[in-house]
C-alpha positions as CSV (number, residue, x, y, z in Angstrom):
1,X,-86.1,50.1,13.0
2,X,-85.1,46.6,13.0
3,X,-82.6,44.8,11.2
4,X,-83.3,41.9,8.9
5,X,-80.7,39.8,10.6
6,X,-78.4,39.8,12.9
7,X,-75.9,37.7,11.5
8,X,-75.3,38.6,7.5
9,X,-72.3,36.9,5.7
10,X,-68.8,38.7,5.7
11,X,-66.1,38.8,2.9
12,X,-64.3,36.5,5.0
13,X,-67.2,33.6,5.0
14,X,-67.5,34.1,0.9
15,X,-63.9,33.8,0.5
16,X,-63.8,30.4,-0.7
17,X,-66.5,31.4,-3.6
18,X,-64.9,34.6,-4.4
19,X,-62.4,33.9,-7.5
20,X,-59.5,35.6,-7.7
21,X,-59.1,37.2,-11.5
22,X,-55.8,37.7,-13.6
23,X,-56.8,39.5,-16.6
24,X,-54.1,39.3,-19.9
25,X,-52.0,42.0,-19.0
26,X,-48.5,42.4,-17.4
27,X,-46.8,45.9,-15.4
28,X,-44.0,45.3,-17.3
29,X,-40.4,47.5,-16.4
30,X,-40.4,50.9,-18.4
31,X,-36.7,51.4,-19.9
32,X,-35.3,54.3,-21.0
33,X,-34.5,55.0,-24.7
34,X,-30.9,53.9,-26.4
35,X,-30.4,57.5,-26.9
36,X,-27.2,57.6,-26.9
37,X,-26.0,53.7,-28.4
38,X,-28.7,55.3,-31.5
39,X,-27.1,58.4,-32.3
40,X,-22.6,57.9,-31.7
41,X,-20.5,56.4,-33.6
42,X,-21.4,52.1,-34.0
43,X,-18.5,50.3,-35.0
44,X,-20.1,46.9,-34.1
45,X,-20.3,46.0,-37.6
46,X,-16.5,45.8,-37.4
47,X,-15.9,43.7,-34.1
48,X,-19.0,41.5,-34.5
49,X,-17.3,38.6,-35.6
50,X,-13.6,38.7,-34.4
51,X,-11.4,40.5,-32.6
52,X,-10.8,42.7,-29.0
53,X,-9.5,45.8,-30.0
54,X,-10.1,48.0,-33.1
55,X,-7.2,50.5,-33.9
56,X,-7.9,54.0,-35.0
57,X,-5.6,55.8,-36.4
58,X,-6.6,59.9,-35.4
59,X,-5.2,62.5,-37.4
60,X,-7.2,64.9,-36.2
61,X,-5.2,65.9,-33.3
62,X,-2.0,66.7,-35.0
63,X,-1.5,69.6,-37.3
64,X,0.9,70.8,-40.2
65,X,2.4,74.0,-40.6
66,X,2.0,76.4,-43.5
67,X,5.8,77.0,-44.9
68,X,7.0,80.5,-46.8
69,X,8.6,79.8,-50.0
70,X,10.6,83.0,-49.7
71,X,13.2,82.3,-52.2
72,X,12.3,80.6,-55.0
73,X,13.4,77.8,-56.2
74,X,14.3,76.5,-52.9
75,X,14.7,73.0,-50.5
76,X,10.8,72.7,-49.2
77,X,10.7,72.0,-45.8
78,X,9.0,68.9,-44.9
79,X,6.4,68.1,-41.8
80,X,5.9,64.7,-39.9
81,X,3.5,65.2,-37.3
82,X,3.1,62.2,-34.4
83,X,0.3,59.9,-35.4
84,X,-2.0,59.0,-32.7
85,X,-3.8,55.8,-32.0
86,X,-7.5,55.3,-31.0
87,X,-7.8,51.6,-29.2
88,X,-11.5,50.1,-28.4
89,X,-11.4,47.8,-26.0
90,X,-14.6,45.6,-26.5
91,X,-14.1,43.5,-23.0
92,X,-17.1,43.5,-21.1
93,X,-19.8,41.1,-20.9
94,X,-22.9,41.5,-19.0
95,X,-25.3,38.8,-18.4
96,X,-28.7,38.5,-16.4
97,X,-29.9,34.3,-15.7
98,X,-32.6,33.2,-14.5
99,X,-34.1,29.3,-13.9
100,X,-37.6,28.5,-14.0
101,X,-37.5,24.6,-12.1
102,X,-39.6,22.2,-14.1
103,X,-42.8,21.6,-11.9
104,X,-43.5,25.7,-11.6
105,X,-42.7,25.6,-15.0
106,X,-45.6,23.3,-15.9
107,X,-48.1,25.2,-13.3
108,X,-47.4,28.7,-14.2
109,X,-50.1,30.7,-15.2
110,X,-50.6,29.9,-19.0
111,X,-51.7,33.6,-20.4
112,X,-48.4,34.8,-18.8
113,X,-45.7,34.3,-21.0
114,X,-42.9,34.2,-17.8
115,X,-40.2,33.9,-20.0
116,X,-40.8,36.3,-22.5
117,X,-41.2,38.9,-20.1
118,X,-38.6,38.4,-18.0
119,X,-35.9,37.9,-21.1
120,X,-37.5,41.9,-22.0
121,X,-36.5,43.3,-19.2
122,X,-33.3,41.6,-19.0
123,X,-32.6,43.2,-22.2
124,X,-33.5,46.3,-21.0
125,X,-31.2,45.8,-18.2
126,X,-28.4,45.4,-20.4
127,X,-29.7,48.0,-22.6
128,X,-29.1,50.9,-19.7
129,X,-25.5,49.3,-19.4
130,X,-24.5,50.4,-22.6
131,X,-26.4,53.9,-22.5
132,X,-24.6,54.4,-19.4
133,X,-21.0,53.2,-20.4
134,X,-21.6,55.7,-23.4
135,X,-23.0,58.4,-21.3
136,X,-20.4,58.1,-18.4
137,X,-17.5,58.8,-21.3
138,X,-18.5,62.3,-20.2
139,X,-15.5,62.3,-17.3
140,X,-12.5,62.3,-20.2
141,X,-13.6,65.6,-21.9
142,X,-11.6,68.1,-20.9
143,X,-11.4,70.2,-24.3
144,X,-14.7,72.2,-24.1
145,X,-16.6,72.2,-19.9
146,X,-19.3,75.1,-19.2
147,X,-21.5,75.4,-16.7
148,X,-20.9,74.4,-12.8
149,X,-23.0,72.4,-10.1
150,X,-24.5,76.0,-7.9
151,X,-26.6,77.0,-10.7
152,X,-29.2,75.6,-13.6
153,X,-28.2,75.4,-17.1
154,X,-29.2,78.3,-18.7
155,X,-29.2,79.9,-22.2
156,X,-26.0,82.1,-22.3
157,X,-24.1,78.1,-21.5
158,X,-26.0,76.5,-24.0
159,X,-24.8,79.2,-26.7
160,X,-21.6,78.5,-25.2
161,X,-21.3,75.5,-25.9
162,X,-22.4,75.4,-29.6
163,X,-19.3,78.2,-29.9
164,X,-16.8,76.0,-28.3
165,X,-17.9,73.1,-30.7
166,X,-17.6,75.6,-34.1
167,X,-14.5,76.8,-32.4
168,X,-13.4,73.4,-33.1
169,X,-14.3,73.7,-37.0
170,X,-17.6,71.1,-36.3
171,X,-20.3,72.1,-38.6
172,X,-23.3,71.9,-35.9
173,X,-25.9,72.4,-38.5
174,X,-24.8,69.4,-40.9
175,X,-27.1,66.8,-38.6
176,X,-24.2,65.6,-37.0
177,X,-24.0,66.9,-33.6
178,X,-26.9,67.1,-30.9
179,X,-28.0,68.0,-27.3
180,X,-28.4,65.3,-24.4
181,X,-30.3,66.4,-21.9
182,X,-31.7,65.0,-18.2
183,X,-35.4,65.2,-18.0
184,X,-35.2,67.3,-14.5
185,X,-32.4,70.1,-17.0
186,X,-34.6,69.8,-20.3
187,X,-38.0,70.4,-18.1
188,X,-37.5,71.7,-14.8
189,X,-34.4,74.7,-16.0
190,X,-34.5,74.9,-19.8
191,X,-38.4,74.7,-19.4
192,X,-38.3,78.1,-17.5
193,X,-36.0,80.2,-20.0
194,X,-38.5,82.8,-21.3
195,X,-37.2,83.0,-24.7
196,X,-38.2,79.7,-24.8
197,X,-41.9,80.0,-24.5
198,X,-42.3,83.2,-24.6
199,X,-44.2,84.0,-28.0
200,X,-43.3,88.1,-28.0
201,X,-39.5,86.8,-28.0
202,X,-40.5,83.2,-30.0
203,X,-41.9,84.5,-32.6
204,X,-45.9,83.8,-34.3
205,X,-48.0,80.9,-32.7
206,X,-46.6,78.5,-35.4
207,X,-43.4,78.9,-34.0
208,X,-42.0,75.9,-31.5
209,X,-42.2,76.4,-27.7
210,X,-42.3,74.9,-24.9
211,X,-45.7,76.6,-24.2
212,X,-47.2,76.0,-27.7
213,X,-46.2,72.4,-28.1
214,X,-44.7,71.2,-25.2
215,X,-41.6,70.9,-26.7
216,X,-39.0,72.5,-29.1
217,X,-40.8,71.6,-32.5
218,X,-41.5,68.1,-34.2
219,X,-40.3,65.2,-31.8
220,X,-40.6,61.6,-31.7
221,X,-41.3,60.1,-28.6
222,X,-39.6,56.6,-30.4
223,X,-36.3,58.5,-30.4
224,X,-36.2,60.4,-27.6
225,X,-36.4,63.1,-29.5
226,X,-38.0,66.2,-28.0
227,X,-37.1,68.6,-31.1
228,X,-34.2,71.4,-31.7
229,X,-32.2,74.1,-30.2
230,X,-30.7,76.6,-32.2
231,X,-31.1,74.2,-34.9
232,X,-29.6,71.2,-33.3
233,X,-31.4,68.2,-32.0
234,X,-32.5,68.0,-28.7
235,X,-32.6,64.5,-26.9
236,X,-33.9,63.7,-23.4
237,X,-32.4,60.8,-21.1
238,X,-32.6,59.6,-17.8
239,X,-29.4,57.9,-17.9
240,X,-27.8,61.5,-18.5
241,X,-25.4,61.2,-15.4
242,X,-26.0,62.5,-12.6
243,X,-23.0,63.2,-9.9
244,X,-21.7,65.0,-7.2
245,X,-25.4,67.3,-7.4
246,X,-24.8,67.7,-10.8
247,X,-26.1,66.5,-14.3
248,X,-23.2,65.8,-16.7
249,X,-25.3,67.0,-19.8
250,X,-23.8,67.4,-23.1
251,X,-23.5,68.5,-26.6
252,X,-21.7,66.2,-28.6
253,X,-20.6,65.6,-32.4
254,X,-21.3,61.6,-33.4
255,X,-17.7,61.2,-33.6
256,X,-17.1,62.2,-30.3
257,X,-17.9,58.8,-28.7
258,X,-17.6,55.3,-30.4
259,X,-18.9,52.0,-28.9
260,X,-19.2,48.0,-30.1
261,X,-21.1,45.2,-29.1
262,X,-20.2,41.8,-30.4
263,X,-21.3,37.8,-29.7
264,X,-21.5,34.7,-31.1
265,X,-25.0,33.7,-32.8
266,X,-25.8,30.2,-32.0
267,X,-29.0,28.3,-33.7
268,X,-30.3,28.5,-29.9
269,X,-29.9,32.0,-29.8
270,X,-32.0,34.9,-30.3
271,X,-31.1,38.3,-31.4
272,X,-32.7,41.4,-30.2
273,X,-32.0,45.1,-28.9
274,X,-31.1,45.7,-32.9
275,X,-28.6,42.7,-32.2
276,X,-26.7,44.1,-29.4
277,X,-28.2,41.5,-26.8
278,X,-28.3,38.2,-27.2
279,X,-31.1,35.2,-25.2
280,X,-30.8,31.7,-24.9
281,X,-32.9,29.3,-23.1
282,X,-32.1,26.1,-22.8
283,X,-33.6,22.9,-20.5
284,X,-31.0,22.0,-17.7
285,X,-31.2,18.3,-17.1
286,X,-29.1,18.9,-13.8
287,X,-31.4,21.4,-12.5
288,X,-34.7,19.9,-13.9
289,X,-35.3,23.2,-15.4
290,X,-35.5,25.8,-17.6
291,X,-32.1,28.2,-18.1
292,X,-31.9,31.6,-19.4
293,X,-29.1,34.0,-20.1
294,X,-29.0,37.0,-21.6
295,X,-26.1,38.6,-22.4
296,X,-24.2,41.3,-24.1
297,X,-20.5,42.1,-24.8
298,X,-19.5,45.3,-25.7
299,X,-16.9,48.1,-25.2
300,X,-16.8,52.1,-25.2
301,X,-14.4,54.8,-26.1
302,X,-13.8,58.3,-26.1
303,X,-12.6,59.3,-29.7
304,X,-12.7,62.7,-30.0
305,X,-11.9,65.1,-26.9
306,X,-12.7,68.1,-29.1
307,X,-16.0,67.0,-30.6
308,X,-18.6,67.2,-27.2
309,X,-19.0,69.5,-25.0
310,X,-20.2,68.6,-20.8
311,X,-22.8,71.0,-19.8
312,X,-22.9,71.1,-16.2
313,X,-26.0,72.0,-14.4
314,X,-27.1,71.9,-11.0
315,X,-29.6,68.7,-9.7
316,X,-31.2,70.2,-6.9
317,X,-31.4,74.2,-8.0
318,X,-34.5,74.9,-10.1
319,X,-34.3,78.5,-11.3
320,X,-37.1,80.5,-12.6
């Protein structure tokens, strides 16, 4: 058989006829959820304006003493427990900049919106630093602490922890207190408890599982919300700490943790992460080109020792 011709054109010779194509879409950063800066306590309303430190007076810690009135008629006995103060510190400020000079500026692709994106995932950035200022208040409880770093989280711990919380007079049923789970705890151990999924210890098929729905009943993958345990909600997080082969999960009341972001609004400015973030671009004579900041300022505290429990579970050991 012989070949048409010995010399055919290559990819290499058709290279300067073969366009390159950049269709309208962007791989644009994936963020986790504000889990956490969505569900405790917000006192941003409070600090927005004015102000580094917000005072809270906590009563909750100190207690009175029932008195006898054995004889009647008698000098009552008077109680002045200590009052304790609560301090929020909103000192930190994060920022992300970035400078575009003028000529790539003018030659950038025009169906890719640089700045835009770019300003999204800086916001994002900062997002994660508040989730994980709020999540790492997990190392000051010291009240209520089950589970260790040898073994997976398992369902004995969990009912552990919603009976230290009641211990502590929380109602966990009045929507007020939830779970916070890492993905690799919710999935890999919790997903493996057999009361979970299985249906002869569930109950009928309507009833939630993980087998049956993939989660613990109605979720919302807005939220991070992948339904409820024992009646509480159940949220899943990457930024869940993780440390020391462990994940620092945890069941907490709203008022356990308390957090405030605050900055001045200029004209320039534009608001968004619900307000917490703040971008401004702005042209830069100096530098013949385009500035952008984005920043936040915001602080975090613990607020109530009593109201969360840490749920230690291992971040290598699977289980079952």
């Amino acid at each position: 058989m012989f070949a048409v011709t010995s010399a055919p054109f290559t990819a290499n010779d058709l290279s300067p006829v073969i366009p390159t194509v950049w269709p309208p879409m962007v791989l644009e950063q994936i963020f986790a959820k504000a889990v956490a800066a969505n569900w405790f306590t917000d006192l941003s309303d409070w600090m927005r304006d004015q102000g580094n430190l917000a005072d809270i007076p906590d009563v909750y810690t100190n207690t009175f003493t029932a008195q006898t009135q054995s004889v009647q008629g008698a000098e009552v006995t008077t109680a002045d427990p200590g009052q304790n103060l609560v301090q929020l510190a909103v000192n930190t400020h994060d920022y992300i900049a970035f400078i575009i000079g003028d000529k790539d500026a003018r030659q950038l692709l025009r169906s890719f919106d640089f700045n835009k994106v770019y300003t999204d995932k800086s916001a994002g950035t900062l997002r994660h630093a508040l989730e994980d200022a709020i999540f790492g208040l997990w190392s000051g409880l010291s009240t209520n602490v089950v589970g260790d770093t040898a073994t997976v989280l398992s369902d004995a711990e969990i009912r552990t922890g919603i009976f230290d919380l009641e211990n502590e007079n929380f109602d966990t049923l009045d929507g007020d207190s939830a779970f916070f789970f890492h993905p690799y705890t919710f999935y890999v151990q919790l997903g493996a408890v057999q009361k979970y999924y299985d249906q002869a210890q569930r109950g009928p098929n309507s009833a939630a599982g993980f087998i049956a729905t993939g989660q613990m009943g109605d979720g919302s993958y807005k939220t991070g919300l992948k339904g409820t345990l024992y009646g509480l909600p159940a949220f899943v997080s990457s930024r869940v700490v993780s440390g020391l082969l462990t994940y620092r999960n945890l069941l907490a009341h709203k008022s356990a943790f308390g957090f405030a972001c605050q900055y001045m609004e200029t004209p320039l400015a534009a608001a968004t992460e619900e307000g917490r973030v703040r971008a401004q671009t702005h042209y830069e004579l100096r530098n013949l080109g385009w500035l952008t900041v984005v920043d936040m300022i915001f602080g975090t505290v613990k607020l109530r020792d009593q109201a969360a429990v840490v749920l230690n579970g291992s971040s290598v050991f699977i289980g079952s």
